[in-house]
N, C-alpha and C positions, 0 to 999 in steps of 0.2 A: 504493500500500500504506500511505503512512505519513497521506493520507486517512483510510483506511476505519477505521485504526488508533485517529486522534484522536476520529471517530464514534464509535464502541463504548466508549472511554476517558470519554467525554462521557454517553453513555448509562449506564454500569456507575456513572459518580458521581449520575450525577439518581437513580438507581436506589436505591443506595445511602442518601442523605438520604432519599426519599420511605420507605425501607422503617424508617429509624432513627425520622421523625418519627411513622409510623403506631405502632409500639413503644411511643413517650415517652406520645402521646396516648391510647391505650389503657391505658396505668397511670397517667394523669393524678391519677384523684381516689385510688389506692395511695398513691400518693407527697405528694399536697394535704393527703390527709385527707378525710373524706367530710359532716363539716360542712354544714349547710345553709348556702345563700346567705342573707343577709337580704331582708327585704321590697322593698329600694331595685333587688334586680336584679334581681325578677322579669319571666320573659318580657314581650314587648310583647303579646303576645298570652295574655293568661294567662286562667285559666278563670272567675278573677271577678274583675269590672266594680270597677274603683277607685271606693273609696266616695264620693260627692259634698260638697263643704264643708259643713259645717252651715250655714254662711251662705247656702247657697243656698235651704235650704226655712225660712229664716225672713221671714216677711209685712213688705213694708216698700217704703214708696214707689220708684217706679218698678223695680226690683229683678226677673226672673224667672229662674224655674228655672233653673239653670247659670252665673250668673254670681255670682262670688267678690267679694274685695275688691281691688281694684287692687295693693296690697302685698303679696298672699299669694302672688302670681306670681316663679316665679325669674329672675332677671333675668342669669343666665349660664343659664343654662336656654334663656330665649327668643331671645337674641343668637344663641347657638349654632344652633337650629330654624330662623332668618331668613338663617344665614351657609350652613346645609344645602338650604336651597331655592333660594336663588341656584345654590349648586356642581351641584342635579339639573336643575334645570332647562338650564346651562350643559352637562350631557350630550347636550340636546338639541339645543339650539341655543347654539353650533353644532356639539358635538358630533357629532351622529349627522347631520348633513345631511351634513358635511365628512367623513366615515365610508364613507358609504353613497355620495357624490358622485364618490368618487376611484374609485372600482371599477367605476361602471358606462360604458359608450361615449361619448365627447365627445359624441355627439348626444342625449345622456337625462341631462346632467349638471343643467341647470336645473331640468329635470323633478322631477327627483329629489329637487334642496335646496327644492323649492317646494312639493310633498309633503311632508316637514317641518314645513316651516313652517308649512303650510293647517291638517294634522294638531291641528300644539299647540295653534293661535289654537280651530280646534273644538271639540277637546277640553276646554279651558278653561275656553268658555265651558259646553259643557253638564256641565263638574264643577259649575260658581257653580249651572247651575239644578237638578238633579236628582242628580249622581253623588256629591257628597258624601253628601248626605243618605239617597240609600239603600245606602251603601257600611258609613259610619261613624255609625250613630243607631241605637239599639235598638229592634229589634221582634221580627221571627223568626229562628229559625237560618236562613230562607235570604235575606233580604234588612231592610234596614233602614226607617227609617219614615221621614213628610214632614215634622220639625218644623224641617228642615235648607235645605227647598229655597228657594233664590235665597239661599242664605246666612240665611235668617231669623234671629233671634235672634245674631246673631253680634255684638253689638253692645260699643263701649265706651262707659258711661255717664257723663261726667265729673261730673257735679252730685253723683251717688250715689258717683261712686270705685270702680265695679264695671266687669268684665268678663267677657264670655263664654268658658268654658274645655268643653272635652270631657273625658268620663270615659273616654277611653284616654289623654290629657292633662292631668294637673290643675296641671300647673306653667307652662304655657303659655298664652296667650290662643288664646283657640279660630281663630280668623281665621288664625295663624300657623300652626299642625295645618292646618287646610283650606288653605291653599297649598304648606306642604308634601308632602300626600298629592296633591295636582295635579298636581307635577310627576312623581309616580310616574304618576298617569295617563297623563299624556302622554307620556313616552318608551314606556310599554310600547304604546302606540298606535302611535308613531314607527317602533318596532323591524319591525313589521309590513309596513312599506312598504319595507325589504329583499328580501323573500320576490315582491313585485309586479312592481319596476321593470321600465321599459322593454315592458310590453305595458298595462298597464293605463289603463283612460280616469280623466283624475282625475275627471272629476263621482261616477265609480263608486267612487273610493276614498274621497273627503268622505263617500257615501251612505252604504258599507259601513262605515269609522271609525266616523263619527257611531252608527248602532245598537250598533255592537259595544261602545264606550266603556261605554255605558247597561246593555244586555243582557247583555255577558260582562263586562266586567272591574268594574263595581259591585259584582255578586253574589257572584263569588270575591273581591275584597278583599273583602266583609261576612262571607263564611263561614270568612276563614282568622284576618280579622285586628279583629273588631268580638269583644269578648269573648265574646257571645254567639251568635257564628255557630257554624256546624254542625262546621266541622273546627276549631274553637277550642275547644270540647268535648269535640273528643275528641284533644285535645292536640298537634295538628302545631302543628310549630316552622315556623314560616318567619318569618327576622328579620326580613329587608330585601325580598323577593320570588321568593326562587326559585322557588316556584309562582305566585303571585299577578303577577307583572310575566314573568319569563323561558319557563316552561312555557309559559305560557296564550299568549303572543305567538310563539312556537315553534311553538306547535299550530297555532293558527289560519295564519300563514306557511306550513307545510305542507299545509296544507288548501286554502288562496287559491292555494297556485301548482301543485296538482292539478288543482283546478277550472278554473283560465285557461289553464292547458299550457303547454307550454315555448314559448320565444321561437324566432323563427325562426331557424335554421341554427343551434337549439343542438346542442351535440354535432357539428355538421360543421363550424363555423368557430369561429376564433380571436377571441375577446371580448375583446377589451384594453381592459385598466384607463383611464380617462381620467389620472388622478394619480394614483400611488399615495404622493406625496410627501401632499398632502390626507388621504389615508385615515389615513398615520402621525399627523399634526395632530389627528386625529377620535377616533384612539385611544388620545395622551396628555388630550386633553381628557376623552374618557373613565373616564380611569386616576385623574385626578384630582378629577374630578367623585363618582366613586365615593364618597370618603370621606366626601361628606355621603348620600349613598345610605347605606352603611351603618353609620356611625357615626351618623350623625343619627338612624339608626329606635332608638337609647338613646334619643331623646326626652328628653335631659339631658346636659349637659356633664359625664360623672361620669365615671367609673373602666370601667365598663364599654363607654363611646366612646370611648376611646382605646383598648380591649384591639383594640375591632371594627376600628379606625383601623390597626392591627397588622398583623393577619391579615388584613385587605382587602390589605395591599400587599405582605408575602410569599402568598400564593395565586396576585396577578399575577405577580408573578417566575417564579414554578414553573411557572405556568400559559403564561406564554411559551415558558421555555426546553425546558419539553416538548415542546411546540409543533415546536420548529425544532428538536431529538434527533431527533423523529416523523419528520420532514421530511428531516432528512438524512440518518437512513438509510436511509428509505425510497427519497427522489428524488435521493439524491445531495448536495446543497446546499440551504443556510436561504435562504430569502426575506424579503423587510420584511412581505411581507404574513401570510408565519404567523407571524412574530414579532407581531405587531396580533392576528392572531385568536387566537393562545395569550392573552395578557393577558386577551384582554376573555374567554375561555374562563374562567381560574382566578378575575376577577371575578367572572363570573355563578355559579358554583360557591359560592362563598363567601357567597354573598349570605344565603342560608338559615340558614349557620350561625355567622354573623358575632359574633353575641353568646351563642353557646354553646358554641365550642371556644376549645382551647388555639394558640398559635403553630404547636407542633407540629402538631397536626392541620389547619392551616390549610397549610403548607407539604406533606402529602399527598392533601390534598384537590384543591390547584390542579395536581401537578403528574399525578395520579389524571385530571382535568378535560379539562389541554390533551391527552392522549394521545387520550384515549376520544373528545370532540370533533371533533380531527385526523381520526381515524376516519369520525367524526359526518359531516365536510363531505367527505369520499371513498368510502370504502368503499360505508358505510351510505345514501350519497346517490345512489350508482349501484343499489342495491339500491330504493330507494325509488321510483326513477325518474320524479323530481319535478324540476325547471326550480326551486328553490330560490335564487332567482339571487344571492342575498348570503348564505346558507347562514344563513339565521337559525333553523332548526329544528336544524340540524347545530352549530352555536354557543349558542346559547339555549334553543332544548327539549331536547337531550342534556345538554348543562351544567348546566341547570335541577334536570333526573331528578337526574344524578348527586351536585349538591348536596344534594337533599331527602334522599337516601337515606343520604349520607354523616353528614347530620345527625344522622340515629339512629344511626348508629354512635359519631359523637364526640361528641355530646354531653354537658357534662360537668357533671354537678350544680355540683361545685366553685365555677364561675362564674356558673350562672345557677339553678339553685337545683331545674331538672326535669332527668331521664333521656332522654334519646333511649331510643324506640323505633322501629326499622326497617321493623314492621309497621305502623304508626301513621303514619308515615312516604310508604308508599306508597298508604296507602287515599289521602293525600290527593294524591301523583300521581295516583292513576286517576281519582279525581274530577277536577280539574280538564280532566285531558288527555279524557275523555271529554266533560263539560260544553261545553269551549272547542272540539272539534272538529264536534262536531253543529250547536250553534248560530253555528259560524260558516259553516259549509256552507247550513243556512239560510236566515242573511244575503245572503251569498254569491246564494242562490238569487232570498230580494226583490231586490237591487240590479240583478241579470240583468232582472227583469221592468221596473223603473223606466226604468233608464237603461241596460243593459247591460252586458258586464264590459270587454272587448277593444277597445284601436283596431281598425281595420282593415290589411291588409295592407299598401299604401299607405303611412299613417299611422307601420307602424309601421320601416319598411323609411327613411324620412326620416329619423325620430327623433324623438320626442315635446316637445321641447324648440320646435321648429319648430311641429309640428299640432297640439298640447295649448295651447300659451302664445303663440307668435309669437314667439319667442325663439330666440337661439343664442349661442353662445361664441363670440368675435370669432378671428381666424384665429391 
């Protein structure tokens, strides 16, 4: 009795904050003042293209279009961008192998962290040749143009004192922007390879990455977050990626582990975790890695990276302890591992709205997040009835949704200087969740034809670690 007592006691206070915070946040700009923001915090994604130096269209040796003066660059500006792509990348590796490694059976553990790793080194390389350039370069609303590919123009000119900058960046040398948005490629690549493990041939997931990187996630990052993409017109927020990195890698996970079916004897045997000490490791590295995820998409050391720095780490809090309320009064008792998937639940939630709510709002948001989540990776996953075998559609595409959507709710001029709206909001869920699941089913469909999706039974009844690599965990 005096259990179920401290459950409910536990719940009636999370309860409680989430309903005081959504209150505060909702008369945010009552109480601010409704004041525009200045120019310095407009969205990253805002509806017109920062104007280019003059220095750049003036004729003069060696000198082209997009490169500035060397001194015109902020130089806490670019330390902070160079300290941000270490901390995302660091989400990945090893983050998310150490994540992803600790949940799946000793015999798919290498498998696992080696997908990772195969993932990023691909992804990488085909950001350097084509993903930047038609992600982040102006052409149409729905994809960008080639003045970017293999890095071109990305130069520093010492003789001249110039450097190449992007117009969604003008404080930054452009080469640090294109390593920074790299590393968003590649975890939201990374994420994907949750949704597979333990049946999938890796030649088929190199084949399927590699187009999906190019096909799906250039396009949506150009149409959310290229000023002149299609849902940057028509004004979706997404700060850090909730559509762009969490949806779209949610969707397609959902889609890949429809298409491959469930692993065998899911549902009638017991899947034990390889480590789940590893997995906690994966989801402070995580937790921590976050703050350049979204503080760093300020693209500035300013006022507004530290708010994002804020409510990045209260979201995780709520987003945990939601998490494991969920869990205990649901199963009875917390576990480490929903303690791990709340966090990275009110992360991924936040990520959208990182640079356009209050604390408050951030602390209903995460704790709004780990419940519905919770749900996401049970409930709704029974319902689904999809072999999601690291619940990244149940963690990531519901997390995702319910970021985008909260976004237009809290949104608070105050801070960033636009309105959430909720309808605006969702066109560009349906878009991408439409986009990212057709053509990864597609994909999906070439790679079948190439090299096929599935070990074999055999193959996969050993453990992939063994027949994919020659490899195993020593005893």
């Amino acid at each position: 009795m005096h259990r179920i007592r401290s459950k409910w006691l536990l719940a009636s206070v999370l309860f409680f904050f989430t309903c005081v915070a959504w209150a505060q946040a909702q008369g945010a700009d009552a109480f601010t003042g409704a004041a525009s923001a200045p120019a310095a915090v407009q969205p990253l994604a805002a509806s017109e293209p920062v104007a280019a130096s003059p220095v750049a269209v003036q004729p003069a040796p060696l000198v082209r279009p997009g490169l500035v003066p060397q001194d015109s660059l902020n130089g806490a500006d670019t330390a902070w961008m160079m300290t941000s792509t270490a901390l995302v990348l660091l989400m990945t590796l090893p983050g998310i192998a150490l994540f992803y490694g600790g949940m799946v059976r000793k015999k798919n553990v290498l498998n696992t962290m080696a997908s990772v790793v195969a993932v990023a080194a691909l992804v990488s390389l085909l950001w350097f040749a084509v993903g930047y350039s038609l992600a982040f370069t102006p052409g149409s609303g729905w994809l960008g143009g080639g003045s970017r590919l293999w890095f071109a123009g990305l130069e520093y000119l010492k003789e001249a004192g110039k450097v190449a900058v992007s117009h969604v960046a003008p404080n930054v040398p452009e080469s640090v922007y294109a390593m920074y948005q790299l590393t968003f490629a590649v975890i939201t690549a990374a994420l994907i390879v949750g949704a597979v493990v333990e049946r999938m041939r890796f030649s088929a997931l190199l084949w399927f990455i590699g187009m999906w990187s190019v096909v799906v996630y250039a396009p949506i990052a150009h149409w959310v977050w290229e000023p002149g993409g299609w849902l940057a017109q028509k004004g979706v927020l997404d700060f850090a990626g909730g559509s762009v990195v969490h949806i779209n890698a949610g969707v397609s996970g959902l889609v890949c582990a429809h298409v491959l079916g469930p692993r065998r004897g899911y549902g009638r045997e017991s899947f034990e975790p390889f480590n789940l000490g590893l997995t906690m490791a994966g989801a402070g590295l995580l937790w921590v890695g976050w703050f350049g995820f979204n503080a760093g998409s300020a693209v500035a050391a300013d006022g507004r990276a530290g708010l994002a720095m804020a409510v990045t780490h209260i979201a995780a809090s709520a987003g945990a302890l939601a998490w494991m309320v969920g869990e205990w009064v649901v199963r009875g008792r917390p576990s480490l591992l929903g303690l791990c998937s709340g966090l990275v639940a009110g992360l991924v939630a936040i990520t959208p709205a990182a640079g356009f709510v209050t604390p408050s709002a951030a602390l209903a948001i995460g704790a709004i997040a780990g419940l519905t989540c919770y749900w996401g990776a049970t409930g709704l996953k029974r319902i689904l009835n999809a072999d999601d075998s690291l619940d990244v559609f149940g963690v990531h595409g519901i997390g995702g949704i319910v970021g985008a959507l909260l976004t237009g709710v809290f949104a608070s001029k105050t801070i960033s200087g636009v309105h959430g709206d909720i309808a605006v909001q969702l066109l560009g869920v349906v878009a991408v969740v439409v986009y990212s699941g057709v053509m990864s089913a597609v994909l999906l469909w070439v790679t079948k034809v190439i090299v096929g999706l599935r070990v074999d039974d055999s193959s996969e009844v050993t453990g992939l670690d063994v027949t994919q690599h020659r490899e195993h965990l020593g005893s």
